[in-house]
DRENSESE-788875 format. One record per residue (C-alpha): residue number from 1; residue in one letter; x, y, z. Coordinates in Angstrom, 1 decimal, always signed. Last residue first. Layout:
<sites>
+-----+--------+--------+--------+--------+
| num | residu |     xx |     yy |     zz |
+-----+--------+--------+--------+--------+
| NUM |      A |      X |      Y |      Z |
...
+-----+--------+--------+--------+--------+
</sites>
This chain:
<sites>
+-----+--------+--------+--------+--------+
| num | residu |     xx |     yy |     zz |
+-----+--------+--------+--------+--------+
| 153 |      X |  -28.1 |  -28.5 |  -44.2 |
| 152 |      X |  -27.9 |  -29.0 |  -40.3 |
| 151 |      X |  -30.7 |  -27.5 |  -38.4 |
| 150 |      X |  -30.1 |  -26.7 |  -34.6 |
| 149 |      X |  -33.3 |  -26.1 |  -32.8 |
| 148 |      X |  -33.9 |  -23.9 |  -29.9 |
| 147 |      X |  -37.1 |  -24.4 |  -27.7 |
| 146 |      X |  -40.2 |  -22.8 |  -25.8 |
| 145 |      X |  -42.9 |  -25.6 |  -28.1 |
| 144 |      X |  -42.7 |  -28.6 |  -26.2 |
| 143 |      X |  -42.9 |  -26.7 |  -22.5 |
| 142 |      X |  -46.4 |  -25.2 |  -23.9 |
| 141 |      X |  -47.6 |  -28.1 |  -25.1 |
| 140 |      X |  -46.9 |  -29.7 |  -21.5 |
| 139 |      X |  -48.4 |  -26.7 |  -20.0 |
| 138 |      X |  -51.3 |  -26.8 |  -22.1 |
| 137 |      X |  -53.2 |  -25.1 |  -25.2 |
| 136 |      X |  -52.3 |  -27.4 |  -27.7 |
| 135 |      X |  -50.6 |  -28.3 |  -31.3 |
| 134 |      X |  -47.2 |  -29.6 |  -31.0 |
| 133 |      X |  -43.6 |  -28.6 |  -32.7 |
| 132 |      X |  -45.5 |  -25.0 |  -33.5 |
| 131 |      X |  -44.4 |  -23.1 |  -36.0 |
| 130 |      X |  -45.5 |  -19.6 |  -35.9 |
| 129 |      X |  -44.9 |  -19.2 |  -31.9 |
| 128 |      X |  -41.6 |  -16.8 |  -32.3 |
| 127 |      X |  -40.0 |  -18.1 |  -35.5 |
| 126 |      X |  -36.3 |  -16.6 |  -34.8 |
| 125 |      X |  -33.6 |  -17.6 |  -37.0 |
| 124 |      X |  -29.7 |  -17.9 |  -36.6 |
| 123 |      X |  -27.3 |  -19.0 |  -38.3 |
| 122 |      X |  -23.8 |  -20.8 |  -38.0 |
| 121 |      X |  -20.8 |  -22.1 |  -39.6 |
| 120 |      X |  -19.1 |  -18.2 |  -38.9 |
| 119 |      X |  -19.3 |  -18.3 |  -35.7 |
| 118 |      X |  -16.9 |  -21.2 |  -35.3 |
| 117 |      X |  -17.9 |  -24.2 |  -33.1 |
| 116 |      X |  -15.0 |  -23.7 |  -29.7 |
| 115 |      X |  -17.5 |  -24.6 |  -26.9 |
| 114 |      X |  -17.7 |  -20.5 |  -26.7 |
| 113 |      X |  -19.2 |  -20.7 |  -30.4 |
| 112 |      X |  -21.9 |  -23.9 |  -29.1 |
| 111 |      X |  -23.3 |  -21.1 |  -25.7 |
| 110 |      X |  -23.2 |  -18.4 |  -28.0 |
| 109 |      X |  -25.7 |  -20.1 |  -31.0 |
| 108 |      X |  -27.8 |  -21.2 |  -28.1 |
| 107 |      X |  -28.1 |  -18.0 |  -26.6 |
| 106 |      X |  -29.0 |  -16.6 |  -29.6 |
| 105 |      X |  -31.5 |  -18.8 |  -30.9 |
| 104 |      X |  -33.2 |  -18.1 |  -27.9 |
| 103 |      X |  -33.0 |  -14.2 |  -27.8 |
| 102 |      X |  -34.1 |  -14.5 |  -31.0 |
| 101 |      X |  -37.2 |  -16.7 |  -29.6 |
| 100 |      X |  -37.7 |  -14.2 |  -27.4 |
|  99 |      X |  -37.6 |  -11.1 |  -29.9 |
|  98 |      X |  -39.9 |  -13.5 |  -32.5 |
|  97 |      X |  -42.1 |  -13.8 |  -29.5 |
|  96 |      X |  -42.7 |  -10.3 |  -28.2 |
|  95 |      X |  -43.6 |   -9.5 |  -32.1 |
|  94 |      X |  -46.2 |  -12.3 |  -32.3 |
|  93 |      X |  -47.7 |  -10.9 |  -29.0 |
|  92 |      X |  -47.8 |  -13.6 |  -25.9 |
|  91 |      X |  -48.7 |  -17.1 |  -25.0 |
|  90 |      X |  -48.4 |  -19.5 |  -28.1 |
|  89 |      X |  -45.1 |  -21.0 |  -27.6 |
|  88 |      X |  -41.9 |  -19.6 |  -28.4 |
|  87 |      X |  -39.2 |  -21.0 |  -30.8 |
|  86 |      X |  -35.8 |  -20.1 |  -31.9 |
|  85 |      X |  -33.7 |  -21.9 |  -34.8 |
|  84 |      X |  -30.2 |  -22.5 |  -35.0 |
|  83 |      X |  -28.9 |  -22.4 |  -38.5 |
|  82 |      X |  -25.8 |  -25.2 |  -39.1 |
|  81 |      X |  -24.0 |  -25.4 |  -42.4 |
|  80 |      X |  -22.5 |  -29.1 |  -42.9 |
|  79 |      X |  -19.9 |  -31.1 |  -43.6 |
|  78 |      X |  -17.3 |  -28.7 |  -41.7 |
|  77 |      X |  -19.6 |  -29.9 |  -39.0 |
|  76 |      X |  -18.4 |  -33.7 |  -38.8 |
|  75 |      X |  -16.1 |  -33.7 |  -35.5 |
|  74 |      X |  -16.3 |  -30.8 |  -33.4 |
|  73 |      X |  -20.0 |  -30.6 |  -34.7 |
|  72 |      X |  -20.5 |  -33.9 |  -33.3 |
|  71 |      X |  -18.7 |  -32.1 |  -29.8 |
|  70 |      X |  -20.6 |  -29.3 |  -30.1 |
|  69 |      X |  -23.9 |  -30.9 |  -30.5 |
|  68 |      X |  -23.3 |  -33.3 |  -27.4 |
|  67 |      X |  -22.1 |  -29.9 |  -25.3 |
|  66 |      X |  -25.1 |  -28.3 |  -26.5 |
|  65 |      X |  -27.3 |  -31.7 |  -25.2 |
|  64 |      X |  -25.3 |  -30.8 |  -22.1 |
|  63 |      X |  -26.0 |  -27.4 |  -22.1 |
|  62 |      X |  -30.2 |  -28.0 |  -22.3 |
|  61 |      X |  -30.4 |  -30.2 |  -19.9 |
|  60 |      X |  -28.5 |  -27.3 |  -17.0 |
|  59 |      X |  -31.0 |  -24.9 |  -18.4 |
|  58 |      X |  -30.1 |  -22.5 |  -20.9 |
|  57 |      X |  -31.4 |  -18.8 |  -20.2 |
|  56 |      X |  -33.7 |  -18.0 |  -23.0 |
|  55 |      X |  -36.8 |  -17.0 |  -21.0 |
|  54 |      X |  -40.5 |  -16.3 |  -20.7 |
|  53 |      X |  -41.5 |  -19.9 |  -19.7 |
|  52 |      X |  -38.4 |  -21.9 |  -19.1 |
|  51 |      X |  -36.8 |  -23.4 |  -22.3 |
|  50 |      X |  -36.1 |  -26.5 |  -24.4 |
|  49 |      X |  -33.0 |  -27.6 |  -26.7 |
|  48 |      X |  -33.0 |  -29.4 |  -29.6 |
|  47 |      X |  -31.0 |  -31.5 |  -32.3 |
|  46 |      X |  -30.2 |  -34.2 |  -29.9 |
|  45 |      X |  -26.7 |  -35.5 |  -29.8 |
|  44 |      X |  -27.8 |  -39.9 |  -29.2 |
|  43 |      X |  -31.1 |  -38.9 |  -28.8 |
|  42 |      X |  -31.0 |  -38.5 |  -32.9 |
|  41 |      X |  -31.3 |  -35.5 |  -34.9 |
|  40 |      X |  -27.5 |  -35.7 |  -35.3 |
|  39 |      X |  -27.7 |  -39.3 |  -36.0 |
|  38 |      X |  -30.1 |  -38.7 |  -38.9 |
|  37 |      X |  -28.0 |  -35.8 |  -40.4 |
|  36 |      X |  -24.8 |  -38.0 |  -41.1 |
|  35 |      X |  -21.8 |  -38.2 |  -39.5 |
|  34 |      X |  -21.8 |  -41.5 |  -38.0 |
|  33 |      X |  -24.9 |  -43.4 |  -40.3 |
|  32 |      X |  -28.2 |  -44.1 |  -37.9 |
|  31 |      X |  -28.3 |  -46.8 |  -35.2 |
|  30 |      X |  -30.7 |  -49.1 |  -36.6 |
|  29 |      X |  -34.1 |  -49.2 |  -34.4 |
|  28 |      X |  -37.0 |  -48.4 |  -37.0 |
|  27 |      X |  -36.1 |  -48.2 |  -40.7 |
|  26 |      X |  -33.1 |  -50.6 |  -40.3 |
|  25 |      X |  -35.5 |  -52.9 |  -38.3 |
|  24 |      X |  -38.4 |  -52.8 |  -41.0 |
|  23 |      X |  -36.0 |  -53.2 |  -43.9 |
|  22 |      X |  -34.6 |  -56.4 |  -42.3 |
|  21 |      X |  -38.0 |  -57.6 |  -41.3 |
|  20 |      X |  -39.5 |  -57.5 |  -44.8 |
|  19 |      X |  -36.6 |  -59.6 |  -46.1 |
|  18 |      X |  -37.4 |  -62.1 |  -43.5 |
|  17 |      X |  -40.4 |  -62.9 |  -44.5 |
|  16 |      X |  -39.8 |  -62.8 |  -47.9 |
|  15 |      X |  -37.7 |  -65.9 |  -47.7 |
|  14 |      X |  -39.6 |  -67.6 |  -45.0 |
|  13 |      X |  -42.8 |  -67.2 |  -47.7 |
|  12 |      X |  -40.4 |  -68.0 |  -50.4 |
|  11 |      X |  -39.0 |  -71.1 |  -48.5 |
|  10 |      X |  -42.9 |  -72.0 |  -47.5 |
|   9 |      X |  -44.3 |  -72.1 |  -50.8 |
|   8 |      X |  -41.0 |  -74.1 |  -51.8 |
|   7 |      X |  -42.1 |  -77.0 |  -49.6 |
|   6 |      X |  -45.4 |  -77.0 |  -50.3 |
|   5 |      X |  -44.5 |  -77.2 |  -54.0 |
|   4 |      X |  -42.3 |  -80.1 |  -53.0 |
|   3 |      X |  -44.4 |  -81.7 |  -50.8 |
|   2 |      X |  -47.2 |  -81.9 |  -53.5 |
|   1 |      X |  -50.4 |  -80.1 |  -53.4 |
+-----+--------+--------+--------+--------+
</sites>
């Protein structure tokens, strides 16, 4: 092959290259869009909240990702509908769990309205232990699954 052929091989190959690896470090690392759903869901506010075993007292972790929600919410929730979602894990009655995770969802829901998010922009659901966030019959399943979700559509 010639140099220039060679050559332009390589400029397509560098080319291509590095296309592939700007679409791979949006998809992976990119901070996601102010405002938007993504950065919501992110670490940066956190969409969820965990609980104790049996309860649906907020722990101290658990208020200051609400105080992160409230504070986006503050900001770009009239762009959104919000339903807060409670979750149980598998221990327990189906019926036991949709009253906890109600209880859940509730707490959460009163905890963002007395940060000043109005009442009326949000929902709540109960799931009890139907949808699980992790499949397993241990502790750290367990932990995974007792939480309240904030849902933005």
């Amino acid at each position: 092959m010639s140099f220039r052929i060679v050559g332009a091989l390589f400029a397509l190959l560098l080319v291509a290259a590095c296309g592939s690896e700007t679409q791979n470090a949006g998809a992976s690392g990119s901070a996601a869009a102010p405002g938007s759903i993504a950065e919501f869901q992110s670490s940066a506010v956190g969409d969820r909240v965990f609980f104790d075993f049996d309860s649906a007292d907020l722990t101290p972790d658990a208020r200051a990702t609400l105080d992160r929600q409230a504070e986006w919410l503050k900001k770009y929730g009239s762009k959104y509908r919000a339903t807060i979602e409670g979750h149980c894990d598998e221990r327990g009655t189906r019926e036991y769990n949709l009253a906890l995770g109600a209880r859940r969802a509730s707490s959460v829901k009163n905890y963002l309205v007395a940060r000043g998010i109005s009442d009326a922009s949000l929902s709540t659901i109960s799931y009890g232990k139907e949808r699980p966030d992790v499949q397993g019959s241990d502790e750290s399943a367990w932990a995974r699954n007792r939480r309240g979700v904030t849902t933005l559509q």
